[in-house]
N, C-alpha and C positions, 0 to 999 in steps of 0.2 A: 489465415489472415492474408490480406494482398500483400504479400512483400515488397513487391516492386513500389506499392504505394507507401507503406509504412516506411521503408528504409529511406524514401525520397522525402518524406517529413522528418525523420528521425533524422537525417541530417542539417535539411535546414532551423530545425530548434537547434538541436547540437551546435549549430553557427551563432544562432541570433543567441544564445545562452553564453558563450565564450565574448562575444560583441558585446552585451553590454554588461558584462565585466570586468571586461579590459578599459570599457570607459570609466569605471567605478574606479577603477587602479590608477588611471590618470586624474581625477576627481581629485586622490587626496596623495599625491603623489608629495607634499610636502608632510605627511605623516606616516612614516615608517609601521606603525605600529596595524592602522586601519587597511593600507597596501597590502602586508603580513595576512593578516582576517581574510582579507577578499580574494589573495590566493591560495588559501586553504579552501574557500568555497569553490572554489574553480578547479582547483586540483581534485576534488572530491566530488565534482559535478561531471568527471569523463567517465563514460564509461557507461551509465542509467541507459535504461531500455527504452524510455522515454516513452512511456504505454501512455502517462496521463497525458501529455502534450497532443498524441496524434487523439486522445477520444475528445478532446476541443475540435480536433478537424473533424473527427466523425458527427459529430454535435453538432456543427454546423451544415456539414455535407448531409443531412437530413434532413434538414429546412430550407437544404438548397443551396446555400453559400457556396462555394467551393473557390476561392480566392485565397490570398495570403494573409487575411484579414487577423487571423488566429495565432499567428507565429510569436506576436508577442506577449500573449496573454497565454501562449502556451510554454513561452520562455518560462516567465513568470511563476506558475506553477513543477515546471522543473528544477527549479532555484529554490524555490518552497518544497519540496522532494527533499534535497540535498537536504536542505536546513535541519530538515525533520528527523531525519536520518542519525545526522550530527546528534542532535539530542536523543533519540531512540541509542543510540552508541553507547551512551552514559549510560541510560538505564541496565542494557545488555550485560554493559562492562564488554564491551567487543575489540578485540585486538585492530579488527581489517574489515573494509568497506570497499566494497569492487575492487578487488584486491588490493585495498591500498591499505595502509599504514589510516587508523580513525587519528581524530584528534586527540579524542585523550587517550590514546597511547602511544600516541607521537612527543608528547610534550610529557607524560606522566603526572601521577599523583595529583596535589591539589591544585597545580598549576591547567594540567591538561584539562581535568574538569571545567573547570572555571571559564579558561580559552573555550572548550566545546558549549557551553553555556550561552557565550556569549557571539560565539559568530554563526551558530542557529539561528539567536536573536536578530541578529544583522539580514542572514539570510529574508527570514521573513519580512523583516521591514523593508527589505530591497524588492523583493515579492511584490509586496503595496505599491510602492514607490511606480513600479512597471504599470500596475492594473492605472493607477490612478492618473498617467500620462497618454493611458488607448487615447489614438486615435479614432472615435467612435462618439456616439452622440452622449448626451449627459445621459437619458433615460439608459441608455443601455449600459453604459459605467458603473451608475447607481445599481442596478442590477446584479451584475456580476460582482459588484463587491459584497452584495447583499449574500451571494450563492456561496463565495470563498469566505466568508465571514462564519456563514453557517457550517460551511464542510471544516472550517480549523475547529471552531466550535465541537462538532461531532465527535472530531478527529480524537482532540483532547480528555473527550468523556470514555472512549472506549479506549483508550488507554488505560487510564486513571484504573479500570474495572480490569483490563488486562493484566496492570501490574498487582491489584490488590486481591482480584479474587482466587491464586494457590493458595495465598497466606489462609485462607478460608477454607475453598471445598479442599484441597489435602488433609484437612485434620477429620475429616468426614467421608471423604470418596463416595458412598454409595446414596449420599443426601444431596447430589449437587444438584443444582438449580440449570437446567438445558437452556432456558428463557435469556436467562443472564448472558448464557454464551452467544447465542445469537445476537444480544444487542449488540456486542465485541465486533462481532463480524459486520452487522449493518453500519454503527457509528464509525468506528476503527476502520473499515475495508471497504464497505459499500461506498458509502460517501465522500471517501478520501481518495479512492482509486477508479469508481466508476460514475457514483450520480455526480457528485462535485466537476469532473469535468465536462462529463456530458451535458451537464447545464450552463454550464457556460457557456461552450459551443453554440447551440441554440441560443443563447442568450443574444449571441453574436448575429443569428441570424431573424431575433425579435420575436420570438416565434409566442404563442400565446399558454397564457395558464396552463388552460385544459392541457394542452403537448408534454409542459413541464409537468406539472402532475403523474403524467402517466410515464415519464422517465426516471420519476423516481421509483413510481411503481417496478417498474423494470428492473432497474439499476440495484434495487434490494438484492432480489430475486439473481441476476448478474453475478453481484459484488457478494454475497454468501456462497456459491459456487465458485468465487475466483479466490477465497479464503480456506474453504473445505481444500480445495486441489494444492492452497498452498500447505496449510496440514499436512495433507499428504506426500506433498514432495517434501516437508520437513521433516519426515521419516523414512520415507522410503527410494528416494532419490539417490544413486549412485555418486553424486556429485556430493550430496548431504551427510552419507552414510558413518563421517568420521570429523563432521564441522559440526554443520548445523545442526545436524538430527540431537548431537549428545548434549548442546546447550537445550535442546528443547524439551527433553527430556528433564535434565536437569533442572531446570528454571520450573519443571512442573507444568507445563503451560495446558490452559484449559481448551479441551475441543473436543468436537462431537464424538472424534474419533477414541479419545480418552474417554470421552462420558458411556460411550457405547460397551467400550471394554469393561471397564468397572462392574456393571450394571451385568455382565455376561460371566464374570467370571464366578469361580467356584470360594468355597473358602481359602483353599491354598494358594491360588493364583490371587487372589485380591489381596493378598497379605503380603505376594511379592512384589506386588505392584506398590502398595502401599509403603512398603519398605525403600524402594528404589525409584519410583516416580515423584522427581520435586527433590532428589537428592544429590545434593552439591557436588557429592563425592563418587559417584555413581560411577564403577568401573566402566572397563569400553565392552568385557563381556556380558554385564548384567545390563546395560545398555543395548545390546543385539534384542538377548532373551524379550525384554519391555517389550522390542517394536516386531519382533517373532511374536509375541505372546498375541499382541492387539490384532494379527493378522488370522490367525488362529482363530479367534474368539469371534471374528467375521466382521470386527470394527472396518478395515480397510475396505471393505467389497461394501458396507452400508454407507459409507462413506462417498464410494464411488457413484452406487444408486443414489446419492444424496446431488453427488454433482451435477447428474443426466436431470433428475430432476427440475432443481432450479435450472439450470438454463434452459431447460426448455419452456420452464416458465415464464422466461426474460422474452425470449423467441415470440411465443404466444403474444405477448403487449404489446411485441413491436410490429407483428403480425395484424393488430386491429388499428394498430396508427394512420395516417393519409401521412406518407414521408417518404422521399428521396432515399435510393442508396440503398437499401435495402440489403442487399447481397453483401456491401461492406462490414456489415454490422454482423450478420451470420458468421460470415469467416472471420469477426474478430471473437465471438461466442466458441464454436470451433477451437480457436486458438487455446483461449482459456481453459479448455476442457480437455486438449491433450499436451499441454506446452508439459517440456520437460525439467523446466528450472522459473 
């Protein structure tokens, strides 16, 4: 990825996201309570790598715009990030979010939930609030609400599927449905972290159907590679290896890298797996053996062929497009494919 470019946008979101809301804090400065909300969003909004913000600028910087046009629409969706977040936290049950203290477990029990409930909620509607004050023509407002309308949308469906389907394939392991997992990746990840922005981007720069179409095409293709690589840093990331990896484990979570294991292993091994994949209680040893085992069984390495593939599928799309930039887009593909966290 261009660093020099990304960190020069990653800072100006990072400004215009602390901007306005700190003016949100002056807004209701005669209410303690809603002040309180809005710097919890704000405390919890340092830190984000701010990937979706700068693919608005890439989005645009491929239709040619390359102005400041995006920074608020790219605020916007970094505030929608955080919100998200905040509610994914609940689900988790997660103590710490860019190493901070989450909301519900800053405040605990049925209080902390509730606060996390509702200044997600905020989040979002502050989100809108942004999109709906651009600076930019009516058609292309209408637009981009239409595109963030659709990416929450998505968002929410591959979750729903994310959190309901262990409760499922665990009671079955070698019956799981692969179809299903990929919708996870494309609704949940593709959408939320690569088409959703990159359409707006473009949107910013009016660019036509046909373009969008074929960004989403892309952006699938993209955004399934940028979920497989997180998989696998959620297990084999040195950074992961004693956080992340044991809630993942834990929690059962479905992936290709799981579905490949299962499908490979023998009877003794799928019966350890089955004992200890999706289990609450799941020591830190029998937890290694799981992500030893899936390594073994050549889950990881089909995984990785999984990764090279899609993106260079993504490559290819963007490859037969008429579009600016080009080379930015490579080295953000690139990135995805060897980032380490």
């Amino acid at each position: 990825m261009n660093k020099d470019l990304f960190n020069e946008n990653k800072q100006k979101i990072e400004n215009k996201v602390m901007e306005i809301l700190d003016q949100k804090i002056k807004e209701h400065t005669d209410n303690e309570f809603i002040v309180d909300s809005i710097k919890e969003i704000k405390r919890l909004s340092v830190g984000g790598k701010r990937v979706r913000g700068y693919l608005i600028k890439l989005g645009a910087m491929l239709f040619g715009v390359e102005d400041d046009t995006y920074i608020s629409l790219a605020a916007a969706i970094e505030i929608f990030q955080t919100a998200i977040l905040i509610h994914d936290d609940i689900i988790d049950k997660a103590d710490k979010r860019r190493g901070m203290d989450t909301i519900n477990a800053k405040y605990k029990g049925h209080i902390g939930i509730s606060k996390a409930i509702c200044i997600g909620d905020l989040g979002f509607f502050i989100s809108y609030e942004i999109i709906n004050d651009l600076n930019v023509s009516e058609k292309i407002k209408q637009d981009i609400l239409k595109i963030y309308s659709k990416t929450l949308y998505n968002t929410v469906i591959g979750e729903i599927i994310d959190v309901e389907l262990p409760l499922k394939n665990l009671e079955y392991h070698k019956h799981m449905n692969e179809e299903i997992i990929y919708e996870i990746y494309v609704n949940k990840t593709a959408w939320y972290t690569i088409i959703g922005p990159l359409l707006m981007g473009a949107s910013l720069a009016n660019t036509s159907e046909f373009n969008k179409q074929k960004i989403i095409e892309m952006g699938i293709n993209l955004g399934i590679a940028f979920q497989i690589k997180d998989d696998l840093l959620g297990l084999y990331s040195t950074s992961s290896k004693v956080g992340k990896t044991i809630n993942d484990v834990k929690e059962g979570k479905q992936t290709i890298i799981y579905k490949y294991a299962i499908e490979k292993a023998n009877d003794e091994e799928l019966l350890f797996i089955k004992q200890n994949y999706g289990n609450p209680d799941i020591t830190s040893d029998n937890n290694d053996k799981i992500i030893d085992l899936f390594e073994k069984l050549g889950a990881k390495k089909h995984a990785e062929e999984k990764i090279e593939d899609y993106t260079k599928k993504a490559i290819e799309i963007i490859n037969e497009m008429d579009v600016q930039n080009k080379p930015l887009f490579y080295d953000f593909a690139d990135y995805l494919l060897k980032r380490e966290n």
